[in-house]
C-alpha positions in Angstrom: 41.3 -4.6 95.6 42.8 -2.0 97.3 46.2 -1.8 98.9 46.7 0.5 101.9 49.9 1.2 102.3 52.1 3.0 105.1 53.7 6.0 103.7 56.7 7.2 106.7 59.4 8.3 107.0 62.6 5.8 108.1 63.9 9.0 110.7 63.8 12.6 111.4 66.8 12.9 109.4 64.4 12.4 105.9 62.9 15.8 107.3 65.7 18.2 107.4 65.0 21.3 104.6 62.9 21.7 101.8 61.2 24.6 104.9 58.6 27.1 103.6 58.4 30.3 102.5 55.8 32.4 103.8 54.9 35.6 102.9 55.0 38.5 106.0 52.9 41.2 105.9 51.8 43.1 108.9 55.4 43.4 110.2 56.5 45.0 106.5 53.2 47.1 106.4 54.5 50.3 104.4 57.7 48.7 103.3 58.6 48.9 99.8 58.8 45.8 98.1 57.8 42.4 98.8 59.1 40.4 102.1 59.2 36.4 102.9 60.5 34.2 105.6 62.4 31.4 105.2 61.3 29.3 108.3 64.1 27.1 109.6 62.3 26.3 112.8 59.9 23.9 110.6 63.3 21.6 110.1 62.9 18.4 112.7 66.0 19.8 115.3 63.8 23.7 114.7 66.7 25.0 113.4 68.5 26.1 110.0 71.7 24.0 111.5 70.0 20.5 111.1 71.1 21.0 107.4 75.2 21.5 108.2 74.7 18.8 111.4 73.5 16.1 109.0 76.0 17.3 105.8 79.2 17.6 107.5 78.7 14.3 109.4 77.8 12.3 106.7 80.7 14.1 104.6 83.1 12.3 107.8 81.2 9.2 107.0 82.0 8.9 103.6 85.9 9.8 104.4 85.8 6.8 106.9 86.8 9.3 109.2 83.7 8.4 111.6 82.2 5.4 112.9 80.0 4.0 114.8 80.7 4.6 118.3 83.2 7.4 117.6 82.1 10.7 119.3 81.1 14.2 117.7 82.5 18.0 119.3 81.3 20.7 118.8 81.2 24.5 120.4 78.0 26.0 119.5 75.7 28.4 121.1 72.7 25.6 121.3 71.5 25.3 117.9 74.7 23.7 116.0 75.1 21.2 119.1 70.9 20.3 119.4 71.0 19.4 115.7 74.5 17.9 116.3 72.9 15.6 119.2 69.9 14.9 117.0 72.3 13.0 114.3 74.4 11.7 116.7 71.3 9.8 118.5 70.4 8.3 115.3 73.4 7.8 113.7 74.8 6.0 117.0 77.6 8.5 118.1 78.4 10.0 121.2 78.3 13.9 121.6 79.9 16.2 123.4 79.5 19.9 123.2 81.1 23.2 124.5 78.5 26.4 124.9 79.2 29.3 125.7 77.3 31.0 129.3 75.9 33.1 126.7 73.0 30.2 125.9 69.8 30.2 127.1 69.2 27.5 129.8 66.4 26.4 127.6 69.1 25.5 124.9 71.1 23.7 127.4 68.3 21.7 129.4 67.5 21.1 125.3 71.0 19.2 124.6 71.1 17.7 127.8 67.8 16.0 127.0 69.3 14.9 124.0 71.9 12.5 125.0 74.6 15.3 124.9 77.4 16.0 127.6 77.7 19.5 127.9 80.5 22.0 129.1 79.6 25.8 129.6 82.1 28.1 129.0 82.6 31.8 129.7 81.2 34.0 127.2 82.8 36.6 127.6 87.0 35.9 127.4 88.7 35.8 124.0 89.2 32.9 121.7 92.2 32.2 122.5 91.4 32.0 126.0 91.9 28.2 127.4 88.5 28.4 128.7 86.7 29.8 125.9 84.4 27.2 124.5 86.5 26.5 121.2 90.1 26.3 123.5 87.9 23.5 125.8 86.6 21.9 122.5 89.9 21.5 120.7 91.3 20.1 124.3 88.5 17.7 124.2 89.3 16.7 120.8 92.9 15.9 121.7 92.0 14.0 125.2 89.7 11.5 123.4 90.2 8.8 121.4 88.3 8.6 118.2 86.7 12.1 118.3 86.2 14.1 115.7 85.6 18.2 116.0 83.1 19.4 113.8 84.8 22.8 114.0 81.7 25.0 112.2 83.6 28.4 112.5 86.4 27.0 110.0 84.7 24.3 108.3 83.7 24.9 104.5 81.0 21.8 104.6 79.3 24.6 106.9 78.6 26.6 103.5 78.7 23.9 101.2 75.4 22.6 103.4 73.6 25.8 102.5 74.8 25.8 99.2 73.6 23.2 98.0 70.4 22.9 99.8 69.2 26.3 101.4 69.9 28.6 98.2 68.6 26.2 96.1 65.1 26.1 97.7 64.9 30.0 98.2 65.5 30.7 94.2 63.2 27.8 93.5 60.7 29.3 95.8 60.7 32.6 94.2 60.9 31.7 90.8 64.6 33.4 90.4 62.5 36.4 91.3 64.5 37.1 94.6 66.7 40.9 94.9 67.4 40.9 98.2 68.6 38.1 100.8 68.3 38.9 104.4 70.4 36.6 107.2 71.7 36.7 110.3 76.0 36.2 110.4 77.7 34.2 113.2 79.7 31.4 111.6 78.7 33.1 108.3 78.1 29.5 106.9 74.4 29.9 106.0 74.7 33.6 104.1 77.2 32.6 102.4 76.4 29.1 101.2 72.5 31.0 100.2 74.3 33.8 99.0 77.0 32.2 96.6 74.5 29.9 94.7 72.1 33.1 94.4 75.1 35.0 93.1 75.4 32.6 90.6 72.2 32.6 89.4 71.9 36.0 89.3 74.9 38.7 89.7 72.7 41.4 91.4 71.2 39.9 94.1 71.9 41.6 97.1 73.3 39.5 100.1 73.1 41.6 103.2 74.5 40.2 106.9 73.0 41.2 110.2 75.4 42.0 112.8 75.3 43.1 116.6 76.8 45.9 118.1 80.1 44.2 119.9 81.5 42.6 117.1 83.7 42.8 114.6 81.9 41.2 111.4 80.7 45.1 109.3 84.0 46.5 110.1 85.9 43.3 108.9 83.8 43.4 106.1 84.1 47.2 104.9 88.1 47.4 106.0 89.6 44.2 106.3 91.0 44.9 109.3 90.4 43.1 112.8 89.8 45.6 115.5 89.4 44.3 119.0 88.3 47.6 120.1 84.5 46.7 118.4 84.6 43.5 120.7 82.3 43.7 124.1 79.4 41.7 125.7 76.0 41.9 124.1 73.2 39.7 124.3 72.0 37.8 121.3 73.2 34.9 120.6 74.1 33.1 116.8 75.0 36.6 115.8 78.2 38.4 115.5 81.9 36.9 116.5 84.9 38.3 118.6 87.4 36.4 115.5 86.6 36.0 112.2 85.3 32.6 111.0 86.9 31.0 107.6 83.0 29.4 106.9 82.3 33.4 106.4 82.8 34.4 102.3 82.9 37.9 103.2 83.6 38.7 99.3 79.4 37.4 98.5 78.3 39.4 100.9 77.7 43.1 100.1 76.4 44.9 103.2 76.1 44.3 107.1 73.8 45.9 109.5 74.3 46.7 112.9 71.5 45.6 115.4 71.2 46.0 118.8 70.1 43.7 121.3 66.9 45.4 122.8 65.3 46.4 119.7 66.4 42.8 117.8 64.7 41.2 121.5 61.2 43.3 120.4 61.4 42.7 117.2 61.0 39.0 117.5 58.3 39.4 120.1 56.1 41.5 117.2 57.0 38.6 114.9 55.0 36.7 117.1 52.4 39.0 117.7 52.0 40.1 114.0 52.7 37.0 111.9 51.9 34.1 114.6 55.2 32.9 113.8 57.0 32.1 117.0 60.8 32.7 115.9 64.1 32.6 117.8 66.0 35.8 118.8 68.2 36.4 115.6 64.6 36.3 113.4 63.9 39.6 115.4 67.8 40.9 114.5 66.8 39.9 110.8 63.5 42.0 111.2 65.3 44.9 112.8 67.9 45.1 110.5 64.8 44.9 107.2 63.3 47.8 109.3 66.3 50.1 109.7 67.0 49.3 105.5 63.7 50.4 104.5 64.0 53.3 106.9 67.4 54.5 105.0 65.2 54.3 101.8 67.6 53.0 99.7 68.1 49.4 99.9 64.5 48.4 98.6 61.6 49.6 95.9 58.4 48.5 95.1 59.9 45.5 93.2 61.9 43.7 95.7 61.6 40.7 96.9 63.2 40.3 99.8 63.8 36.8 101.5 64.6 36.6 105.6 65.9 33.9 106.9 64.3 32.9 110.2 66.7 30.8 111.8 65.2 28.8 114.4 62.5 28.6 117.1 61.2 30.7 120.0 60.6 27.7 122.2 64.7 27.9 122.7 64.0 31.3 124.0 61.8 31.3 126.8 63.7 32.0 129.7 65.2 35.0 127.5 63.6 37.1 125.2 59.9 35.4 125.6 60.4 36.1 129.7 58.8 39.8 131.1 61.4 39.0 134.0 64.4 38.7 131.9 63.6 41.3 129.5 62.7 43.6 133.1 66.1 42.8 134.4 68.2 44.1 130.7 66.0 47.4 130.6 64.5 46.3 127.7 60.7 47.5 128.9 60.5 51.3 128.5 57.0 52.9 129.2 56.5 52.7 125.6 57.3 49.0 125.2 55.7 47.5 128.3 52.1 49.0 127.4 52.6 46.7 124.7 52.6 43.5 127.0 48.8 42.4 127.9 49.6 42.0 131.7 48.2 38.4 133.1 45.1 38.8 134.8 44.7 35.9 138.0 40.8 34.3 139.2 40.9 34.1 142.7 
């Protein structure tokens, strides 16, 4: 006799990592060496931050610092606070979360929709300005009652999450084969939890950070100085910081790469078009930078094997980089780039 039985999971939280690899190859045509994505959209919340959200609060849990009805804070620029929300609605907490104006209104329809209460701050004033969106989350923090402020920037569980899950899977996934790791650098959390558990499996893997023109990450990194003179407005957002975040092990990291924001907003469009994979906006700054590295010729040979992190989804994107209007208004379609676009065609 047989026994059917139902084989489910208990929630979405059972479905965060273990995400694919997945070999690219038209986008890397004529690159030396070997290139693979790692595809953090395929996580449940479509975004490499499910893993911290879900580490860090049950890390709070444990401590007895959070319970049941208690309520999560957090500034992010979408992605921290959907996955944030996500654990929150399961794990019954309230959420609240400060973004900056800088996030798509996809990402902010996204954590309204999700039980969140969100406050949108100015992108563009310092840190330490009181209405910056980590001034209005410590505020928030101190007004209520049995909060707790997640605090990614200068949290170490932000790393610890990707060390022990994300670098793990990538040198599983290539057999220990991996040179090169690839990764976009805002709170720095997810390079350098990858990039200290690959160190220590291997010495010479190379851990390089994307970074966007307007802030201060690559020089921090090559001078140890902070100069506010590399901080002003750009457009992509999860990349690059105006202060320099503690979750960032700047010493595992051994070269960053300047992106800019039209070519970075292209990029991900030809991931699309090329690969079918339909990635967020710092996948096409991880692309672009992969591009300009092979182009210097000295980064890569024909035995790399070079992993790129794809950090979330284009769905998150629409209204931005995946909108002719948008990219129209930025002066991101040159003649050369709009004969690209296969204009829509209406039946009247």
């Amino acid at each position: 006799m047989t026994t059917n039985k139902i084989t489910a999971h208990n929630n979405a939280l059972e479905l965060i990592g273990n995400t694919p690899l997945v070999k690219l190859n038209r986008i890397t045509e004529g690159f030396k060496g070997s290139f693979f994505a790692k595809v953090e959209a395929l996580n449940p919340g479509h975004s490499n931050k499910d893993r911290i959200a879900l580490h860090i609060i049950e890390k709070a849990e444990e401590k007895g610092i959070l319970k049941p009805g208690n309520t999560i804070i957090e500034t992010t620029s979408g992605n921290t606070g959907y996955s944030l929300a996500m654990v929150s609605i399961i794990k019954g907490y309230d959420c609240i979360l400060a973004v900056t104006s800088k996030s798509s209104p996809d990402k902010i329809d996204m954590l309204r929709s999700m039980g969140a209460k969100v406050y949108v701050c100015p992108g563009h004033v310092s840190a330490d300005d009181p209405r910056s969106y980590y001034q209005v989350a410590k505020r928030l923090n101190n007004e209520i009652e049995g909060s707790i402020y997640i605090n990614q920037y200068f949290n170490e569980l932000n790393t610890e999450a990707h060390y022990l899950s994300t670098g793990p899977e990538i040198w599983k996934q290539t057999g220990g084969k991996i040179t090169h790791l690839i990764a976009s650098s805002g709170t720095g959390g997810t390079i350098s939890g990858i990039g200290r558990y690959l160190k220590e499996q291997n010495k010479d893997v190379k851990i390089i950070g994307v970074d966007a023109y307007g802030s201060v990450l690559k020089k921090f990194h090559e001078t140890q100085e902070f100069d506010p003179n590399e901080i002003y407005p750009y457009r992509i957002e999860g990349l690059g910081k105006n202060l320099i975040p503690s979750a960032t092990d700047f010493d595992v990291i051994d070269h960053f790469e300047k992106v800019t924001d039209e070519e970075s907003a292209h990029a991900a469009r030809d991931i699309a078009k090329q690969e079918g994979l339909f990635v967020g906006y710092t996948s096409g700054a991880a692309i672009q930078a992969a591009r300009q590295l092979d182009k210097a010729g000295t980064f890569f040979d024909k035995d790399s094997v070079v992993v790129v992190i794809f950090c979330d989804h284009g769905s998150r994107y629409m209204s931005k980089i995946y909108s002719d209007k948008w990219m129209r208004e930025q002066g991101f379609f040159d003649a050369q780039n709009i004969e690209k676009e296969k204009p829509i065609e209406y039946i009247r």
